[in-house]
C-alpha positions in Angstrom: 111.2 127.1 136.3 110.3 124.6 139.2 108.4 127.3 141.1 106.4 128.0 137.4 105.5 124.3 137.2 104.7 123.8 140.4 102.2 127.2 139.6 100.7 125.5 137.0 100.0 122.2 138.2 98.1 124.0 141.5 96.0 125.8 138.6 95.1 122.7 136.9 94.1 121.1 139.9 91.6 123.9 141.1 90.3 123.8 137.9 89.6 120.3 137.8 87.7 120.5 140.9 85.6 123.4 139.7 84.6 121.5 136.3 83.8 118.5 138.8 81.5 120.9 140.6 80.0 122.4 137.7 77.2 120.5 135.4 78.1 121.2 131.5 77.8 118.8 128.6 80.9 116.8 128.1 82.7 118.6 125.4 82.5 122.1 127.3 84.2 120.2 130.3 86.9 119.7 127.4 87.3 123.1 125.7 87.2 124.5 129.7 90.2 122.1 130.7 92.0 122.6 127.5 91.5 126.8 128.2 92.8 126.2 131.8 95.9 124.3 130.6 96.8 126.7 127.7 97.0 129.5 130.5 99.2 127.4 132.6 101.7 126.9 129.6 100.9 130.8 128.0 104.4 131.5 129.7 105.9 128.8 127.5 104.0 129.6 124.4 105.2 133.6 124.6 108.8 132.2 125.4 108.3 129.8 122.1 106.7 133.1 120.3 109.8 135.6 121.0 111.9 132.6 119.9 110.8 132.5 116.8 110.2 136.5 116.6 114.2 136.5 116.9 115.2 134.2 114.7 113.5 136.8 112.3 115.2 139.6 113.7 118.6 137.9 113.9 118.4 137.8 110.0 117.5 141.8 109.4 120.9 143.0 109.3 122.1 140.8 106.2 119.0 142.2 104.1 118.8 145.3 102.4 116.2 146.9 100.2 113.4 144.7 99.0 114.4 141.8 100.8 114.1 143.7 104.1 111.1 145.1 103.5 109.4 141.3 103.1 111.2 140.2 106.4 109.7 143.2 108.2 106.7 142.5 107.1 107.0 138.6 108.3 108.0 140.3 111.6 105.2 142.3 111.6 102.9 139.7 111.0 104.7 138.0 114.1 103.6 141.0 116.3 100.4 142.0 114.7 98.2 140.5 118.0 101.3 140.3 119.6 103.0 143.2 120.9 101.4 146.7 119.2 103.9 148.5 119.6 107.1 145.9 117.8 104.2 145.6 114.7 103.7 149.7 114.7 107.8 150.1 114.6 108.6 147.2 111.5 104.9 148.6 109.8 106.5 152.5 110.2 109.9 150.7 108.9 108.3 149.5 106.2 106.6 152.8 105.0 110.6 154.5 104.9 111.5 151.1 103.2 108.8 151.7 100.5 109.5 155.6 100.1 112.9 154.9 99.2 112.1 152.1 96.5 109.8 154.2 95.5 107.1 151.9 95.2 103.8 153.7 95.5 102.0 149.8 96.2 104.2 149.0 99.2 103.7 152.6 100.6 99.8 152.1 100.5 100.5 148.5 102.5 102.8 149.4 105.1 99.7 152.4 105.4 97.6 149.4 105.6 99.2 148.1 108.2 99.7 151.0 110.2 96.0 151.8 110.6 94.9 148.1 111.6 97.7 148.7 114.5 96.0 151.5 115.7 92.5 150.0 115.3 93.9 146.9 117.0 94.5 149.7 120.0 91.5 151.0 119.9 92.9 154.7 118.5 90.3 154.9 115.7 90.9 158.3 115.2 94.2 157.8 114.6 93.3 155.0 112.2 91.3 157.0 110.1 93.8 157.7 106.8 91.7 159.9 104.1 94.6 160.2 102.0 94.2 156.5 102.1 90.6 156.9 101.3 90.8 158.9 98.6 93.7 156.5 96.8 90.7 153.4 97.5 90.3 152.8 93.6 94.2 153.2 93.1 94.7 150.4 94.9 96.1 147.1 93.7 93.9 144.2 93.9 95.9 142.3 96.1 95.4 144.5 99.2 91.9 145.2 98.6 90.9 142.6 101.1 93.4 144.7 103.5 91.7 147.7 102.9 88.1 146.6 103.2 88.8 144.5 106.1 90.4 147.6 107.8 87.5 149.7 106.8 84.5 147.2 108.5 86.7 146.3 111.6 87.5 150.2 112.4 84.0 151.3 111.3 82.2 148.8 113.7 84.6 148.9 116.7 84.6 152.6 116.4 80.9 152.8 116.7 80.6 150.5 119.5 83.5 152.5 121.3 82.1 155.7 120.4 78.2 154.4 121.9 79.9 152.4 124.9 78.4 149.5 123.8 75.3 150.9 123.6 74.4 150.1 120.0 72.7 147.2 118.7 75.4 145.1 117.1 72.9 144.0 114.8 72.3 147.6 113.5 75.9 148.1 112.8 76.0 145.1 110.9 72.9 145.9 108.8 74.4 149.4 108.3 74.3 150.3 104.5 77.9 151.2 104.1 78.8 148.6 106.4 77.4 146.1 104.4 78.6 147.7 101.1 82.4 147.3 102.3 81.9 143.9 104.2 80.8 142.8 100.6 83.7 144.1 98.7 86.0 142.5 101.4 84.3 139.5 100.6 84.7 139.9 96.8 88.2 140.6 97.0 89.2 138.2 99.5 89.8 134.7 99.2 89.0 131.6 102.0 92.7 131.7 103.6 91.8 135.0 104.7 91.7 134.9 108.3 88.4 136.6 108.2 86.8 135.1 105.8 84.6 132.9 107.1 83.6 135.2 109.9 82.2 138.0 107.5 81.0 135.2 105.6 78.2 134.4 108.0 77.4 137.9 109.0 76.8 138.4 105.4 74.0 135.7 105.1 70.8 138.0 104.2 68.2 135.0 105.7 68.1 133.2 108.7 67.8 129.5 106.5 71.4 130.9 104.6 73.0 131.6 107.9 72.0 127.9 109.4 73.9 126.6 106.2 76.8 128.5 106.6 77.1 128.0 110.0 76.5 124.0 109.7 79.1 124.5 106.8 82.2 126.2 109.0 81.2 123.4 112.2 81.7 120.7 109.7 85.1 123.1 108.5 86.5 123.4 112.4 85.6 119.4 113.1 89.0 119.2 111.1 90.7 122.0 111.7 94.1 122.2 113.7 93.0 125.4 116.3 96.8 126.1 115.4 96.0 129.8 113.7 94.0 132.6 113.6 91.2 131.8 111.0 89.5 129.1 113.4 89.7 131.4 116.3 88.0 133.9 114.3 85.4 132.0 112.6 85.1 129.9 115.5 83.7 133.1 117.2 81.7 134.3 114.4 79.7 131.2 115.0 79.9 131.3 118.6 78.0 135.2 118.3 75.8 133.8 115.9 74.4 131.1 118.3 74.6 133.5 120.9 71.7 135.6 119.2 70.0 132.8 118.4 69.9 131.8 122.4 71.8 128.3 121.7 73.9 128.8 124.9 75.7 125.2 124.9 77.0 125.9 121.1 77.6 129.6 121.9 80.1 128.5 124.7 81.8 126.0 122.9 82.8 127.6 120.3 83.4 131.0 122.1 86.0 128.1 124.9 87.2 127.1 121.5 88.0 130.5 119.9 89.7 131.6 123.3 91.8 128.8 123.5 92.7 129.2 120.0 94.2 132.7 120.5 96.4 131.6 124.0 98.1 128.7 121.6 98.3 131.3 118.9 99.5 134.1 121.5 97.2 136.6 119.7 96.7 139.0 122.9 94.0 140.6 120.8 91.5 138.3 121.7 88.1 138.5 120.4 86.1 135.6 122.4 87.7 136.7 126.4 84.8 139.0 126.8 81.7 136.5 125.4 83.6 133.3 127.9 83.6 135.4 130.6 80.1 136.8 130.0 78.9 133.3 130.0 80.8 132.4 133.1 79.4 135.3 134.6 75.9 133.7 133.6 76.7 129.9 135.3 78.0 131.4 138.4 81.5 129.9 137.7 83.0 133.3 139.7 86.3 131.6 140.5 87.6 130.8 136.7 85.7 134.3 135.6 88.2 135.5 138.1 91.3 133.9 136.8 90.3 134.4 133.3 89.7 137.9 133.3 92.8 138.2 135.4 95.0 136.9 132.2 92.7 138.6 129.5 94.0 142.0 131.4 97.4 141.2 130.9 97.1 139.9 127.8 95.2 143.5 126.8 97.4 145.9 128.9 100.8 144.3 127.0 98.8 144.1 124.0 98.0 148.1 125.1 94.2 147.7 123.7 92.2 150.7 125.3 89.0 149.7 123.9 89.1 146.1 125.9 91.2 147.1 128.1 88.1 149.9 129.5 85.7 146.6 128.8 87.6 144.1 131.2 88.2 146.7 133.5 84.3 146.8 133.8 83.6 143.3 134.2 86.6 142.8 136.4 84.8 145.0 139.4 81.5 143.2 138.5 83.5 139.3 138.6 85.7 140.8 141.2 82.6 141.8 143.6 80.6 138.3 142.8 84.1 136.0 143.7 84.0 138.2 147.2 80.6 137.6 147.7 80.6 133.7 146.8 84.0 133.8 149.3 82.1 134.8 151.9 79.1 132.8 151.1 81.8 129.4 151.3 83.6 131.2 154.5 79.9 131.1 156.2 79.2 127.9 154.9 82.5 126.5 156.2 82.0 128.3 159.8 78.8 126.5 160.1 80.3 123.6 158.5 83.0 123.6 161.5 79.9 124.2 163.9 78.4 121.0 162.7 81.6 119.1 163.3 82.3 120.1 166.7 78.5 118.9 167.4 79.2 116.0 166.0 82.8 115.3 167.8 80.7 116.0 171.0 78.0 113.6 169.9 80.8 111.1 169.4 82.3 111.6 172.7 79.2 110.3 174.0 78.4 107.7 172.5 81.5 106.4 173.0 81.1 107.0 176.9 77.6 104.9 176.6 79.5 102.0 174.7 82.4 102.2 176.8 79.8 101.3 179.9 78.2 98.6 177.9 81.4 97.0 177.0 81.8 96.5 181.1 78.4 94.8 181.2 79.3 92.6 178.3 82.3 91.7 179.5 81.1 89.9 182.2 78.6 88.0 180.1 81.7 87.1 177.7 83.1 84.9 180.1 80.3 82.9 181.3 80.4 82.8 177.5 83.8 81.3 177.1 83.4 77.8 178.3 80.0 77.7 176.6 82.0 78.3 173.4 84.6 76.0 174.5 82.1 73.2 174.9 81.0 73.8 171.6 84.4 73.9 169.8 84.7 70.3 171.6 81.8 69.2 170.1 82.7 70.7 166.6 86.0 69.1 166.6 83.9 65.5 166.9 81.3 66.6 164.2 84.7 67.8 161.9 85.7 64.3 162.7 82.8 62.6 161.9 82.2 64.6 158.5 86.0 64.1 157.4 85.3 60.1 157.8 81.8 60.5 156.2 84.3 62.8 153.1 86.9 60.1 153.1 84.2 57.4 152.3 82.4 59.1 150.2 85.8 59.8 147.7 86.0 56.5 148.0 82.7 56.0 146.9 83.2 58.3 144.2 86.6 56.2 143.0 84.8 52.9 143.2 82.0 54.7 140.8 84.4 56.3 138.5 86.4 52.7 138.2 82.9 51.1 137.7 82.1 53.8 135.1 85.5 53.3 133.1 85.8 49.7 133.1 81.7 49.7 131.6 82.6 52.5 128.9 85.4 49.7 128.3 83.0 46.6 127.9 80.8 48.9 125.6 83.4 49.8 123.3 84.7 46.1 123.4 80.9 44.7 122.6 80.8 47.7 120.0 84.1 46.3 118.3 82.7 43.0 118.6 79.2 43.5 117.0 81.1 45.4 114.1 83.8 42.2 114.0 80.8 39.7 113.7 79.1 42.0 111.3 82.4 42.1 109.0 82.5 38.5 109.3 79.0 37.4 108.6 79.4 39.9 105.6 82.8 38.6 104.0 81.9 35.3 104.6 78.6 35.4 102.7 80.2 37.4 99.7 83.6 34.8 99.6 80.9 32.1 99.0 79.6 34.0 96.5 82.8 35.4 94.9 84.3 31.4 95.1 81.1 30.2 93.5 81.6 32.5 90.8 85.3 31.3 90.3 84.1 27.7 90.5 82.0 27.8 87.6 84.4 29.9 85.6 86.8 27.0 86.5 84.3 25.2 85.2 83.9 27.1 82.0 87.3 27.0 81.4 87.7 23.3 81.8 85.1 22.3 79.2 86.8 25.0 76.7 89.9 22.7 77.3 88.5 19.5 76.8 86.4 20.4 73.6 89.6 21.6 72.3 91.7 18.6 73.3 89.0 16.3 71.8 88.9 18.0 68.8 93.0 18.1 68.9 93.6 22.1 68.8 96.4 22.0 70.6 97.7 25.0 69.1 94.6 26.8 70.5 94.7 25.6 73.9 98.6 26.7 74.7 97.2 29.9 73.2 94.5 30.2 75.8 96.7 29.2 78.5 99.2 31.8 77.5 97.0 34.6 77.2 97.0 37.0 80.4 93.3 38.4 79.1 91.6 36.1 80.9 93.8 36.5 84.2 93.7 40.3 83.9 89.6 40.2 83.7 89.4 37.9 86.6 91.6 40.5 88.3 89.5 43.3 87.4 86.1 41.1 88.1 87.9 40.9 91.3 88.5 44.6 92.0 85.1 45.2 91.2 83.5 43.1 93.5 85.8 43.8 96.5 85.4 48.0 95.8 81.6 47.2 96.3 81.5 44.7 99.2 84.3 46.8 100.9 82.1 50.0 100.4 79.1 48.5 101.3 80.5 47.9 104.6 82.5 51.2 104.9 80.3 53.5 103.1 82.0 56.6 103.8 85.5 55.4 104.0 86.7 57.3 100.8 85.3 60.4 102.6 87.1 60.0 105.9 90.3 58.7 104.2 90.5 62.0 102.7 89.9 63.9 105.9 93.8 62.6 106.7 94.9 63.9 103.5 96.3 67.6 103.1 93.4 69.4 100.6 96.1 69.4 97.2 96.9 65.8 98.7 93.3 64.2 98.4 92.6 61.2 96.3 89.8 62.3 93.4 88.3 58.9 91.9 87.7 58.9 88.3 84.2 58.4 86.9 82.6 55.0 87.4 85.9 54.0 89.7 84.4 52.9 93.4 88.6 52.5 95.0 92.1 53.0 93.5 95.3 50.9 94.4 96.1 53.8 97.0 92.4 53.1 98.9 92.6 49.1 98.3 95.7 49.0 99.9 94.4 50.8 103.0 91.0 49.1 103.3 92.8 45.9 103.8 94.7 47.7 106.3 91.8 48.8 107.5 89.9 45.3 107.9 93.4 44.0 109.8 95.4 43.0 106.8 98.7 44.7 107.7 101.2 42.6 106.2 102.6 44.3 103.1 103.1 40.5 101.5 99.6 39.6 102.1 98.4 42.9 100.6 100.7 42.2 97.6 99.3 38.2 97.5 95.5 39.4 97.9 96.1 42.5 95.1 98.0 40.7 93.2 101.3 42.8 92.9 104.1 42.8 94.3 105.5 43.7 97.7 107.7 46.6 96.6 104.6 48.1 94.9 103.0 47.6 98.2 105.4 49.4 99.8 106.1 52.1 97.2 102.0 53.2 97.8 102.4 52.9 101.4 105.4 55.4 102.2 103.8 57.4 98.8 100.9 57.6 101.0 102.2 58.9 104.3 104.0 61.7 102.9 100.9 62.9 101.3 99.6 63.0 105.3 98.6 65.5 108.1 99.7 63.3 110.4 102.5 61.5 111.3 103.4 57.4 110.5 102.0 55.8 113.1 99.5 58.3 113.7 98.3 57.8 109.9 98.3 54.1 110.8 96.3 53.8 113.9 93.9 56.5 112.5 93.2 54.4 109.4 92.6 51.2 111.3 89.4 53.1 112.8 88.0 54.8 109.7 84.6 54.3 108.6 81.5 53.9 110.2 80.0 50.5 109.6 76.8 50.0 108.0 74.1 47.8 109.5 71.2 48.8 108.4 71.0 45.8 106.3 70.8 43.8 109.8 68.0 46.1 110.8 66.0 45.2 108.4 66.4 41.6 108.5 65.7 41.9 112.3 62.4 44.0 111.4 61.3 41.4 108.7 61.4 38.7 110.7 
C-alpha cells in the first residue's frame, strides 16, 4: 500500500511538471490534472468497484427464481464495462433463469444483453442475433431502447472495424438504416438513458439544430456530478462534434472530461482514450500520451476489447516511437547542457584566479585605508555628538512649543467661555429689567384694583382677589413664557442637543405651541449654572422633591452615565450672537 502511494505521488508530480511545461487554457490544465489523479487512484476505485460487485454476489445464494434473475441483472449492470466476461456469465445466467420461468420478455433481455457483451468485445459477428431480429416487433416496449441501441452501436462499430477505420464516420451516421434505428432508439428511449443525449446530437439534421443542442448538453454537464456513464457519453458526443467542427480547445475538454469520467466510473470500455490521446499526439505531449495509452491498454486487454484493443496497439508504436525520439532529443540536449556547464565551471575557475590576484593588490590598499577610516570614525563620533546636542535641544524646543501651544488653546477656550459668560449676562440682565418692569406695573395694577375696592368698601371682593391663585398661576405661566423664549434665544438649539443624550424612545417631543417643558427648564437652569435643586425649585416655583423626582426621572432616560449626563449638559448649546454682530455692524 505504501509502495502504491508512494507510486502515485511520483506520477502526480511528473505530471505537474509537464502541465507547467505545456501552454493550455486553464480549464484543460484542470481536466488533465484531474485525468492524471484518477489514474493514480484507478487501483482504489477497482478495489471500491469489486467491493461493491460482492456485496451483490454475497446475496445470490438466498434468492431464487425471479428475484435472482433481478440481482443478476444488477450484477451484470456492475460488469457491463467492467469485466466482459463476469457480465457474459450473469447475462448467459439470466437467459437459463428466464427459460425456466418461462417468460418469453426476459428471454429476449438477457438476449439483449448478451449481444451488447459481444459488441462491447468487438465480436460483431457473434452479436448478430436474427432470431432476435426477426422477434423486433414482438418486443415489449420497454427494451426497445435496448434493442435499437444495440442495433446502431453494433452496426456502426462493425463497419468501422470491418473498413479499418477507413470510412467516413460521417457516412455511417447519415446511413439510411442507420438513421432509421438511431430514430427509433430515440423514440423509445427516454433522457436517463445513458445514450441519450449522445444520439441526440448526432441526430440534429442542420448544423444551427446541432449548435443548440450542443449549447443545451454544456449548459446540462456545467451541473452534472461526472459520477456515471451518461456524462461520459454525452460528454464525448460533444467532444466529436467540436472535433469536426475544428474547435480543438472544446474538443479536448470535453474528450479530458469524458475520459476521466469513465476511470471514476471504472468503465474499461472507454470511448474518449483514443480522441485524448490523438490530441496529445497533436500537442506533442509524448510523455502523458505514453502513460495514457499505457493504462487505456490495460484497461482494454482486461476489458478483452479486440476492436480497441487492435486501435491502441497502433497508436502505442506510433506514441511509443515519438516518446524515444523526444528521449533522445532531451538526452542530446542534456549532453550539450552538461557541455555548457563544464565551460562554465572552467570559466569560473578563472575568474576566480583573476579576483583572487586582485584581492592581494587590494589588500594592501585596505590598510593604508584603515587609519584613513579610523580618522574618520573619530571625526564621526564628534559630528554624532554634536548632532545628539543639536536633537536634545531641539526636543526641547519642541516641548517649550507644545507647552506654549497648550497653555494658548487654554486662554482661547477661557476668552471663549468668557465672551459667552458676558454675552449671557448682558442678555439676562437686559430681559430681568424688562421682565421686573413688567411685574412692577402689574404691581401696580394690582394695587389700584385694591384701593378702588377699599374706597368703595368691597371688602368681600378684595379677600376674594387675594385668595384667588388665577392671577398667581398666570404670572407663572407669563413667566414660563418669557423665560422658554429668552433661554432659546440664547441656546437656540438646546432642545435639539438635549435630545442627542436621550435614548431615541427616550426623547422629549414638545407639544404644539410649547417652546420648554418642566424636564428642559429644569436643565437649562442647570445649564446656565443653576445647580442647586432648591434654587431650581424657588426660581420654578415647585418644590424640591419635584425637582428631584425630574432630575433622577431624567438620568435614567440617558445614554450616559450621572455625572457624565451632568457635565455633558452644562456644555449644551451653541450660543447665539449674531444679535451682537449686528449691533457691531450698525454702529
Amino acid at each position: 500500500m505504501k509502495y502504491r502511494t508512494l507510486l502515485s505521488f511520483s506520477f502526480l508530480i511528473m505530471s505537474s511538471l509537464q502541465l507547467m511545461a505545456m501552454d493550455y487554457t486553464p480549464r484543460i490544465t484542470q481536466a488533465l490534472a484531474q485525468v492524471d489523479s484518477l489514474i493514480a487512484l484507478s487501483p482504489d476505485l477497482e478495489a471500491e468497484k469489486e467491493a461493491q460487485i460482492a456485496s451483490l454476489r454475497a446475496a445470490l445464494p438466498h434468492t431464487s427464481g425471479l428475484d435472482q434473475y433481478n440481482l443478476n441483472r444488477k450484477i451484470f449492470d456492475a460488469y457491463v464495462v467492467y469485466d466482459s466476461d463476469s457480465a457474459m456469465h450473469y447475462a448467459t445466467r439470466n437467459h437459463e433463469l428466464a427459460c425456466q420461468l418461462g417468460r418469453a420478455d426476459l428471454q429476449i433481455e438477457s438476449a439483449l444483453m448478451r449481444q451488447i457483451i459481444h459488441i462491447n468485445t468487438g465480436l460483431y459477428l457473434d452479436a448478430i442475433d436474427p432470431e432476435l431480429a426477426s422477434k423486433a416487433s414482438d418486443i415489449p416496449g420497454w427494451l426497445k431502447p435496448h434493442y435499437y441501441y444495440n442495433s446502431i452501436t453494433q452496426y456502426y462499430h462493425h463497419k468501422r472495424y470491418a473498413t479499418m477505420m477507413s470510412v467516413d464516420s460521417e457516412s455511417t451516421l447519415t446511413d439510411p438504416w442507420y438513421v432509421q434505428q438511431r430514430d427509433s432508439f430515440l423514440h423509445y428511449a427516454t433522457s436517463d438513458h445513458h445514450a441519450y443525449y449522445f444520439h441526440l446530437l448526432r441526430s440534429a439534421d442542420t448544423e444551427e439544430r446541432r449548435r443548440e443542442v450542443a449549447d443545451r448538453l454544456e449548459q446540462m454537464l456545467d451541473t452534472a456530478t461526472w459520477a456515471d456513464r451518461q456524462s461520459a457519453f454525452t460528454a464525448i458526443g460533444l467532444a466529436q462534434y467540436h472535433y469536426a467542427l475544428g474547435e480543438y480547445e472544446p474538443a479536448f475538454y470535453y474528450a479530458l472530461r469524458s475520459f476521466a469520467a469513465d476511470i471514476r466510473t471504472c468503465n474499461r470500455e472507454s470511448g474518449a482514450a483514443l480522441l485524448v490521446l490523438s490530441m496529445l499526439q497533436y500537442e506533442g505531449s509524448y510523455e502523458r500520451a505514453y502513460r495514457y495509452v499505457h493504462y487505456a491498454q490495460q484497461q482494454a486487454s482486461a476489458y478483452k476489447n479486440r476492436f480497441r484493443l487492435l486501435l491502441l496497439n497502433q497508436m502505442t508504436q506510433s506514441i511509443e516511437s515519438a516518446y524515444a525520439q523526444m528521449q533522445e532529443r532531451q538526452r542530446q540536449q542534456a549532453r550539450w547542457t552538461n557541455y555548457a556547464l563544464l565551460a562554465f565551471i572552467l570559466c569560473l575557475l578563472t575568474f576566480t584566479l583573476i579576483v583572487y590576484r586582485a584581492y592581494h593588490k587590494l589588500h594592501s590598499s585596505r590598510r593604508a585605508l584603515v587609519a584613513t577610516r579610523m580618522e574618520v570614525q573619530e571625526a564621526n563620533k564628534l559630528l554624532t555628538q554634536s548632532n545628539e546636542q543639536q536633537r536634545r535641544v531641539i526636543d526641547e524646543l519642541a516641548q517649550v512649543n507644545a507647552k506654549l501651544k497648550q497653555t494658548t488653546d487654554e486662554l482661547s477656550s477661557t476668552v471663549e467661555l468668557l465672551h459667552e459668560s458676558n454675552y449671557v449676562k448682558e442678555e439676562y440682565i437686559g430681559r430681568l429689567f424688562q421682565q421686573c418692569s413688567q411685574q412692577i406695573s402689574r404691581t401696580e395694577e394690582f394695587r389700584k384694583l385694591i384701593a378702588r375696592k377699599a374706597k368703595a368698601k368691597q371688602f368681600e371682593d378684595i379677600m376674594k382677589v387675594c385668595r384667588d391663585e388665577v392671577l398667581m398661576q398666570e404670572d407663572i405661566k407669563v413667566f414660563y413664557q418669557n423665560f422658554d423664549r429668552m433661554f432659546l434665544d440664547v441656546y437656540p438649539d438646546f432642545v435639539q442637543d438635549f435630545n442627542a443624550l436621550l435614548r431615541p424612545e427616550e426623547q422629549i417631543v414638545l407639544k404644539e405651541g410649547e417652546l420648554l417643558n418642566t424636564d428642559l427648564r429644569i436643565y437649562a437652569l442647570i445649564r446656565l449654572g443653576i445647580g442647586d435643586s432648591n434654587t431650581i425649585a424657588d426660581v420654578l416655583h415647585c418644590s424640591v422633591q419635584t425637582v428631584y423626582n425630574y432630575r433622577v426621572r431624567m438620568r435614567g432616560r440617558s445614554i450616559l452615565s450621572k455625572n457624565e449626563f451632568d457635565e455633558a449638559v452644562s456644555h449644551l448649546g451653541k450660543v447665539d450672537t449674531s444679535w451682537q454682530k449686528t449691533s457691531v455692524d450698525e454702529g
